[in-house]
C-alpha positions in Angstrom: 40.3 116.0 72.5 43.5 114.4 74.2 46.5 116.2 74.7 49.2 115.1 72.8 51.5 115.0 75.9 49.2 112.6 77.6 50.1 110.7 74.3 54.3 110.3 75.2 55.5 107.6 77.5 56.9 108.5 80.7 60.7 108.1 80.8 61.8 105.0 82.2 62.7 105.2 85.3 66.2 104.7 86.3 67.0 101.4 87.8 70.9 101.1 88.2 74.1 103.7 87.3 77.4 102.7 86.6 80.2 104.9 88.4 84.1 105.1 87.8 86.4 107.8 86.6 85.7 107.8 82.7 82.6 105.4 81.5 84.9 105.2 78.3 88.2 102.9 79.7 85.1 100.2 80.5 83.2 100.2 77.2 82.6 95.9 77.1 80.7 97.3 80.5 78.5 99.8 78.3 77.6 97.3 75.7 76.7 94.9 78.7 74.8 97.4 80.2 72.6 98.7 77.5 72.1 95.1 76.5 70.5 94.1 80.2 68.7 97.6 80.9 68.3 99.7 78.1 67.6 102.9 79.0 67.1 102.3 82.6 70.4 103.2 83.7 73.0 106.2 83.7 76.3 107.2 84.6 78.4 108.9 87.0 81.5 110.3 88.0 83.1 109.8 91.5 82.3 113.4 91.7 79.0 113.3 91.0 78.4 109.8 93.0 77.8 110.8 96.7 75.7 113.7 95.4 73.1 111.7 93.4 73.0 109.0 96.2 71.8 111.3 98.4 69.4 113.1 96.4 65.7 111.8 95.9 65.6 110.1 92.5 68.2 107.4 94.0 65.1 105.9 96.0 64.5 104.0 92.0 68.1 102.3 91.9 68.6 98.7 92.0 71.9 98.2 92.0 75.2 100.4 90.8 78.4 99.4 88.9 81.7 100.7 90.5 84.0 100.0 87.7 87.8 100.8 88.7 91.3 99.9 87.6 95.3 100.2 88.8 94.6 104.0 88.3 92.2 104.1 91.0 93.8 102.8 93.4 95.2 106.5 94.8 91.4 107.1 95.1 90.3 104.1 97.6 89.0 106.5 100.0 86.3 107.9 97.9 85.3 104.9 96.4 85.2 103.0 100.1 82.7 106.6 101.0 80.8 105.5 97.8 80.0 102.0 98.5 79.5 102.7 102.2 76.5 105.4 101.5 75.0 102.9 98.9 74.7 100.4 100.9 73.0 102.8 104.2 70.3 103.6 101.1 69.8 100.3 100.5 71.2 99.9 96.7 73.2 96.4 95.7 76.7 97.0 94.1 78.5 95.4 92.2 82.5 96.0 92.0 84.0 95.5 88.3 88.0 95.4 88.7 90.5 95.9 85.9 94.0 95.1 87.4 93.6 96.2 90.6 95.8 94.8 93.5 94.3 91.8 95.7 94.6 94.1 99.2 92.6 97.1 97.3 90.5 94.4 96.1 90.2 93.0 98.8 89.6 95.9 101.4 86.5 97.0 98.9 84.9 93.8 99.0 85.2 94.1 102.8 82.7 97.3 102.6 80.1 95.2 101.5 80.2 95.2 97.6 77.5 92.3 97.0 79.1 91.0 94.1 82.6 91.0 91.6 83.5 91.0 88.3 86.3 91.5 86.8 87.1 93.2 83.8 87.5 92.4 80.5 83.5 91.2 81.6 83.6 87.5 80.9 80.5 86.8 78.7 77.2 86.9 80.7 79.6 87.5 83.7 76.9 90.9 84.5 74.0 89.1 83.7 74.4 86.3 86.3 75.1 89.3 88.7 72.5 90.6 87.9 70.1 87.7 88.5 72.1 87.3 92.1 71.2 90.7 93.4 67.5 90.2 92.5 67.5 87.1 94.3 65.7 87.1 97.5 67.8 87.0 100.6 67.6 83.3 101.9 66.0 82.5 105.3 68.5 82.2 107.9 67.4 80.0 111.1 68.0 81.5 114.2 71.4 80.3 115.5 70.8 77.3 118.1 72.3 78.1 121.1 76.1 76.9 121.5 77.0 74.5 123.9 79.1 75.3 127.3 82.1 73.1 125.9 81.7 74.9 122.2 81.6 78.3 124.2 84.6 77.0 126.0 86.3 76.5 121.9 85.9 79.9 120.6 87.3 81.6 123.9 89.9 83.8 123.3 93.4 83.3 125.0 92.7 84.5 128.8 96.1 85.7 130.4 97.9 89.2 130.0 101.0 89.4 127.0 103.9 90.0 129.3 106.3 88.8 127.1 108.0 86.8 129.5 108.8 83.6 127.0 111.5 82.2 124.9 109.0 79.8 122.8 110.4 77.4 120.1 109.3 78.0 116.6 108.6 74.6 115.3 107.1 75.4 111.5 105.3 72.4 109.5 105.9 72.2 105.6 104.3 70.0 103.3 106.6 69.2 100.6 103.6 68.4 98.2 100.0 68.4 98.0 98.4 65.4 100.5 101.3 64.5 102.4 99.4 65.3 105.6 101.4 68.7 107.1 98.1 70.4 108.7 96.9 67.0 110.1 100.8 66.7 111.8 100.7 70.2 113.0 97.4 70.4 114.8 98.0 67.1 116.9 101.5 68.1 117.5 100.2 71.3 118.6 97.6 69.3 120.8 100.0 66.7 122.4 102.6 69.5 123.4 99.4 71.1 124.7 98.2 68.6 127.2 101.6 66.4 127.6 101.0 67.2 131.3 98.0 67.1 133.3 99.7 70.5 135.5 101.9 73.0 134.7 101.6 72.2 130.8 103.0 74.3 128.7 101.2 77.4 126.8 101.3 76.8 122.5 100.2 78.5 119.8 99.1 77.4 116.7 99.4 79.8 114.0 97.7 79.4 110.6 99.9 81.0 107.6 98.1 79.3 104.7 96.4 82.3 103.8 94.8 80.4 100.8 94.0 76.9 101.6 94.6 76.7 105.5 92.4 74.3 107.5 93.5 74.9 110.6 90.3 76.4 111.8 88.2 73.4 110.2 90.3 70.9 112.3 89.6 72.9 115.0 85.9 73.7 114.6 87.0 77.4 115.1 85.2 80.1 113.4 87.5 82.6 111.2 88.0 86.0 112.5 88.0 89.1 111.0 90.6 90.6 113.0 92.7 87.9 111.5 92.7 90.2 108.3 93.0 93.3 110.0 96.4 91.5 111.8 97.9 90.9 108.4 97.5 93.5 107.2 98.5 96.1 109.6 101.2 94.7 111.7 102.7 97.8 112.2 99.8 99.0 114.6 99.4 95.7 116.4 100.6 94.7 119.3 101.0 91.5 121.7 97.2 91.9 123.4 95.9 93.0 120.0 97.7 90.0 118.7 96.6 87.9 121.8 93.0 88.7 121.0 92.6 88.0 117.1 93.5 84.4 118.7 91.0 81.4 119.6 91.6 78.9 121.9 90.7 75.5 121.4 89.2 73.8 124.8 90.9 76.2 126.8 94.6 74.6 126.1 95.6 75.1 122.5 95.7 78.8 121.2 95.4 79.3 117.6 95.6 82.0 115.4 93.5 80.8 112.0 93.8 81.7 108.3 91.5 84.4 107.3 88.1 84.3 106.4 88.5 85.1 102.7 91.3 83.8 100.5 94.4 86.2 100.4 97.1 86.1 98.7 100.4 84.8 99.8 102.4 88.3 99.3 99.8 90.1 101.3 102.8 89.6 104.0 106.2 90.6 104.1 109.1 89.2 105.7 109.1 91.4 108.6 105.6 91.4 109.5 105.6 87.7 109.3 108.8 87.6 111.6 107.0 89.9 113.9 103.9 88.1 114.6 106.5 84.9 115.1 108.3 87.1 117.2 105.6 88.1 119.8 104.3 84.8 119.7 107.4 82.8 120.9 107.3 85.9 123.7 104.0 84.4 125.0 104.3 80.7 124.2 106.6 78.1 125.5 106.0 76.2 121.8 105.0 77.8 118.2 103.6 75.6 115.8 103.4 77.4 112.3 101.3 75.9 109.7 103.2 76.7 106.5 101.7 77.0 102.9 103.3 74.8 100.3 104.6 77.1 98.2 107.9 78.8 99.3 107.2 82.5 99.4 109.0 86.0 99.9 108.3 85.3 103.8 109.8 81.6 104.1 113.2 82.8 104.8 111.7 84.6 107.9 110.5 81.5 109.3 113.2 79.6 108.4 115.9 81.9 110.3 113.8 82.1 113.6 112.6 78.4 113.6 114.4 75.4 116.1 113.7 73.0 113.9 111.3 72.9 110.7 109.8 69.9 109.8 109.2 68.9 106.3 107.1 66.2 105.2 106.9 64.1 102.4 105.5 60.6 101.2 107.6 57.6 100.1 106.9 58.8 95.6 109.0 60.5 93.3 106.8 64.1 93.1 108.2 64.3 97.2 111.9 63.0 96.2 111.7 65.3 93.6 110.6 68.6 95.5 112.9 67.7 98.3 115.6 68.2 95.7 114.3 71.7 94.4 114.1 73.0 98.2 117.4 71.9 99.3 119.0 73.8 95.8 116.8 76.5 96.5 118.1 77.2 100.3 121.7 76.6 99.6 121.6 79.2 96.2 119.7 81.4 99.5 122.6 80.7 101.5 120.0 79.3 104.0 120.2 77.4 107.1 119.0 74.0 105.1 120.1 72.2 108.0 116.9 73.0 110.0 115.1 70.6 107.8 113.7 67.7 109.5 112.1 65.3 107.1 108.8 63.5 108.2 108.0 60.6 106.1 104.0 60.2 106.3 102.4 56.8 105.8 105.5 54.8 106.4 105.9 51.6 105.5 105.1 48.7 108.4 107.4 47.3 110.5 106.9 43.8 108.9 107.4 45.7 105.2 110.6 45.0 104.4 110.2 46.1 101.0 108.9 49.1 102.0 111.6 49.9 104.7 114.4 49.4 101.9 112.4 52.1 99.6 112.9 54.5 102.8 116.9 53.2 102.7 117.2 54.4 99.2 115.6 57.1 99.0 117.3 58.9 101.7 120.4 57.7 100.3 119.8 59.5 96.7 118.3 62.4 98.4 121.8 62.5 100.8 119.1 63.4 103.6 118.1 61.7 106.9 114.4 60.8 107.5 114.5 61.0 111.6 110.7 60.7 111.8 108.4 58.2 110.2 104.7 58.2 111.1 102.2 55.3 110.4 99.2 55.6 108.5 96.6 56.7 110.5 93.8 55.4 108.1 90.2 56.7 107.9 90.2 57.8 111.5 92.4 60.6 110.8 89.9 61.8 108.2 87.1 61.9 110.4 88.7 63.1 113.3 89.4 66.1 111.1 85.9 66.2 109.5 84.7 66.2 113.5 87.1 69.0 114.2 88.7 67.3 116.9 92.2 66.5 117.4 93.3 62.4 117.0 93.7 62.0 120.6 90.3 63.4 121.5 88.7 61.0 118.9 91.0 57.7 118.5 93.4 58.1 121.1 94.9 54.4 120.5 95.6 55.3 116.3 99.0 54.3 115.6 99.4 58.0 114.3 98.6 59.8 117.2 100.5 57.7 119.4 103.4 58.2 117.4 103.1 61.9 117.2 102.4 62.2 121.0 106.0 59.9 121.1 107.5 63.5 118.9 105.6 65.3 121.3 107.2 64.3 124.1 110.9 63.9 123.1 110.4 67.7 122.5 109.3 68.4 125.1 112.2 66.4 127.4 114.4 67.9 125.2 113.5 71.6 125.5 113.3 71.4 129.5 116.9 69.7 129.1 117.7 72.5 127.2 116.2 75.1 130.0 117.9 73.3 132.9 121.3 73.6 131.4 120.6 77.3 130.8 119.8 77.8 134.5 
């Protein structure tokens, strides 16, 4: 006769665990849960986390669900010890974040969470990751072999920080999407880089479009990770530390890219910002900063310490009208607006008369002066970018190069006039 208990089912086993602080603050995440696993899953306290993980039955676990919020954030370091020993077993996790600050955020992904979701769930927001997780990992080639001039690209900067420069700050701002600021930052930065075959002068490049900043893809440059760790430790970094979260582009240009992974803007303060512009103009003879679009916490900082800070715009009304809202912004700041010099992109041809009397006007209702007016460099400036190579490197005869290596050099001149009268 059989047994009766050869009759009953096995339990399931378990296949994935949420863990957080109190299951019940993330009950949309218990519904989802049930609904994707039934009873193949439990739950665990931060307590009881690291314990399980290291016991035998978590050889069954897919994945787990660290579930955290704003009151969590006091408890990063147990958390960081919880996704860094489920990872060394081999389990997938998946981080659901409810109001949590973008650095925390952030600094947890960094462990090697495989994926995020954030909380309230969006509908089907687990299942899909889910459904990543069980993916296979893709086939990866092997990594062909770089070339001597790419291995030259990614160097990093090669002399000693002695601090032994007074380098001009020269930020770029865009004063609205398009106008071209990253384009006219990059080959400024280039020209200044090579406006003589000896005794050129050493510049830096620096990337502060946390978001959106291409720098790097101009460049061809990989993103660095120290780039992150920079930002957002400034306190324990210093000029060779800074030196070496650098790259340097074809052993001339030295650039310091936007991180890997979108950050946002306030991840930065005024002061750390000043002092990475600080101990870069004590390296560099010229410091090119790469400024977001939006005006942030930290603008002031560049503002104060820059030589001149070039703004550019195009010849519409969205430009006219932003160049309005900065200039009332700085004066309410009591800032030095006076700094501004306004670089009109795609100007209007010579023979455009038309278009020359727009230019007229509108610096006349905007009560500004636009100094610098640069030529439309056409489709070659788009796939010089797309090549990651600077304009002079791919079309040295565009009009736009030519005119920016024309900027480059009255700098230049200027700035050695400048040194020779301090001497």
């Amino acid at each position: 006769m059989t047994s009766v208990a050869t009759l009953q089912p096995d339990p399931a086993p378990i296949v994935a665990c949420t863990i957080s602080r109190d299951v019940q603050n993330f009950d949309l995440l218990i519904d989802d849960m049930e609904n994707e696993l039934g009873e193949s899953w439990g739950d665990l306290s931060f307590e009881d986390a690291l314990v399980f993980l290291g016991q035998p039955d978590a050889a069954t676990l897919e994945f787990v669900a660290i579930a955290v919020n704003a009151e969590d954030e006091a408890d990063l370091t147990r958390i960081s010890e919880i996704i860094r020993t489920a990872k060394a077993k081999g389990v997938k996790v998946v981080l659901i974040a409810d109001q949590i600050s973008p650095i925390a955020l952030h600094q947890l992904l960094r462990l090697g969470a495989d994926d995020f979701v954030p909380y309230p769930l969006p509908e089907g927001a687990l299942h899909d990751a889910i459904e990543r997780m069980r993916l296979p990992p893709p086939v990866v080639a092997a990594p062909a072999p770089l070339p001597e001039l790419m291995a030259d690209a990614v160097a990093t900067p090669k002399f000693k920080a002695k601090g032994d420069r007074e380098g001009v700050v020269l930020p770029v701002h865009g004063l609205a999407g398009g106008t071209g600021a990253s384009t006219f930052a990059v080959n400024l930065a280039w020209e200044l880089a090579t406006i003589t075959k000896t005794d050129a002068p050493r510049v830096c490049l620096l990337d502060f479009d946390f978001q959106y900043g291409s720098v790097a893809t101009y460049l061809d440059l990989p993103r660095k990770e120290i780039v992150f760790e920079v930002l957002s430790d400034t306190n324990s970094i210093d000029s060779d530390a800074f030196l070496q979260s650098m790259l340097t582009f074809n052993d001339k240009l030295h650039v310091f890219t936007a991180p890997a992974d979108m950050l946002p803007l306030d991840i930065i303060g005024p002061e750390d910002i000043g002092k990475i512009i600080d101990m870069a103009a004590a390296n560099f003879d010229y410091v090119i900063v790469d400024m977001p679009k939006t005006i942030v916490a930290w603008t002031e900082a560049v503002l104060t310490r820059a030589h001149v800070y070039f703004a550019l715009l195009e010849l519409d009304l969205r430009s006219a009208q932003n160049v309005l809202r900065l200039i009332r912004a700085l004066k309410a700041e009591a800032l030095p607006h006076e700094k501004l010099r306004y670089v009109l992109n795609r100007a209007p041809k010579f023979t455009d008369l038309s278009g020359k009397s727009r230019v007229k006007r509108m610096a006349e209702s905007l009560d500004i002066g636009i100094e610098i007016q640069l030529p439309d460099g056409s489709v070659q400036v788009t796939q010089a970018n797309d090549h990651g190579l600077p304009l002079a490197e791919t079309a040295a005869k565009n009009p736009l190069r030519k005119e920016i290596m024309k900027l480059a050099k009255s700098l230049h001149d200027l700035n050695k006039g400048v040194e020779a009268g301090k001497a």
